[in-house]
N, C-alpha and C positions, 0 to 999 in steps of 0.2 A: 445457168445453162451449161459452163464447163464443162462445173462438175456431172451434175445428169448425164449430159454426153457420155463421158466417159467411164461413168460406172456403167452405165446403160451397155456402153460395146463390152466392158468388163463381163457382164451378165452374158453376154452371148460367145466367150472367150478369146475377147481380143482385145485385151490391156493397153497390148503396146499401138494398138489402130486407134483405142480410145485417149490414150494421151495426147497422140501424134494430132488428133483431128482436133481436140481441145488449145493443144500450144498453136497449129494452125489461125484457128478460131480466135486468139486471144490475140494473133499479130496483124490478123487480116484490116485493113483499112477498114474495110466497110463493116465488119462484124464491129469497129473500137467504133465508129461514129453511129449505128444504128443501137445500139446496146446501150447507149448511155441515155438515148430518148425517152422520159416516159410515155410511150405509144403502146397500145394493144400488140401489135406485131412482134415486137421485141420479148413481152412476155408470151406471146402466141410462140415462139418457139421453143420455151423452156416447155410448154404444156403439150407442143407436138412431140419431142423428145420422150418427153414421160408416158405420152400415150401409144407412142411405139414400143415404150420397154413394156407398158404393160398389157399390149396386145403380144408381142413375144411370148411372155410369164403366161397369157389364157391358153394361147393355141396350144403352147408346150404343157403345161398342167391341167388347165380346164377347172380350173376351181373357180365359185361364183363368185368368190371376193375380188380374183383378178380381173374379171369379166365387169363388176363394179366399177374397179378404177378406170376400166376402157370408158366407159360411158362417162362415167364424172371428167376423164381427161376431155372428150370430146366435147361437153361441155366448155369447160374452162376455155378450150380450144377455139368454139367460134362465140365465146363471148367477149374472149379479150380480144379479138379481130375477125370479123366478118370473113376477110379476105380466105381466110382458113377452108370456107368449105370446097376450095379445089384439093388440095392435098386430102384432105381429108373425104373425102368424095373418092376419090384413087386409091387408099389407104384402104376404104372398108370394100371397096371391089377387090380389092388384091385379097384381102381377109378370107371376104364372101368365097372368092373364089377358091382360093388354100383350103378352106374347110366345107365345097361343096365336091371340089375333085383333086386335091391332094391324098397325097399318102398314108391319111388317118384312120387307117384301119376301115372298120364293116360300117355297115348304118348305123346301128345301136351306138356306136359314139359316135356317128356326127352329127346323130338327130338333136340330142342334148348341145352340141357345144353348137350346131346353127340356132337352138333357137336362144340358148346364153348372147351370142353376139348380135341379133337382133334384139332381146332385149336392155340391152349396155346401149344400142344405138336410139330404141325405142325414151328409153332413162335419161341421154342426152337431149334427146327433142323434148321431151315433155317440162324441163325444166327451163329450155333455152327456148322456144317458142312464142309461152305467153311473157317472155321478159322481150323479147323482138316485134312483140306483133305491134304495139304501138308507133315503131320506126315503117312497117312497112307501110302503113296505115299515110304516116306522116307522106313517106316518098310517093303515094300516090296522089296527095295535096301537090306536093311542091312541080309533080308532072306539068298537073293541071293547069298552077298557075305560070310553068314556064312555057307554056302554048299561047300564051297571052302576051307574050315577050319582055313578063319581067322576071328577075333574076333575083330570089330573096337567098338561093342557097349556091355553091357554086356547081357548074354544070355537072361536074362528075355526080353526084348523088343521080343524078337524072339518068346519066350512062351504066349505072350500078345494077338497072332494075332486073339484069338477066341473073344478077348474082343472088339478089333481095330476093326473088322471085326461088331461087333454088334450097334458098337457105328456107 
């Protein structure tokens, strides 16, 4: 994740913001005790990192390989943690937005590069979907049986359902 970091700001010309955030990152309490977890969330940020350098790399070039790795990052992003699809929810509105009323010239290019980032997003869901749809499936089991007043799973699952639900 450092590294990523900080080639990542390297790529957008700021070396010394990317070392700076990295040596940050590598002293911070909380980055040394959450990093070392094997939890989704910890690799969910190495894959948010990557999926912002590589939505950077589309808007600025527009090539469909880069527009791939958006989607595959997005992927990665809410499989190794759920929790992902708020940033990343904010991430393709901000995109959406840059490339319906940013500065990218005439229509003829931004017809091409909106319909490249819907389908990078489109690529995301079709692969992340049917590997999820069993969990939602499950969470509307474990509703059911926590209306009954027992408790096989702990509550949060129960309190998730607006996220499950968006994902």
């Amino acid at each position: 994740l450092l590294a990523a970091q900080a080639m990542w700001m390297r790529s957008l010309g700021r070396p010394l913001a990317g070392l700076a955030s990295a040596a940050f990152l590598a002293l911070h309490p909380s980055f040394i005790r959450f990093a070392v977890e094997a939890r989704g969330y910890s690799l969910m940020l190495l894959f948010f990192v990557l999926t912002l350098w590589a939505i950077g790399r589309a808007l600025r070039l527009g090539r469909k390989r880069d527009w791939l790795l958006v989607g595959i990052g997005q992927f990665l992003m809410m499989y190794s943690w759920k929790g992902a699809v708020y940033p990343l929810a904010f991430v393709n509105m901000v995109t959406g937005g840059r490339l319906l009323f940013g500065p990218a010239g005439s229509s003829a290019v931004r017809g091409p590069a909106v319909a490249r980032w819907f389908a990078a997003g489109l690529l995301g869901a079709m692969v992340f979907i049917p590997l999820t749809t069993s969990s939602q499936l499950q969470l509307r089991k474990s509703i059911e049986v926590t209306r009954k007043r027992a408790k096989p799973m702990d509550a949060v699952w129960r309190d998730n359902l607006v996220s499950e639900t968006l994902l």
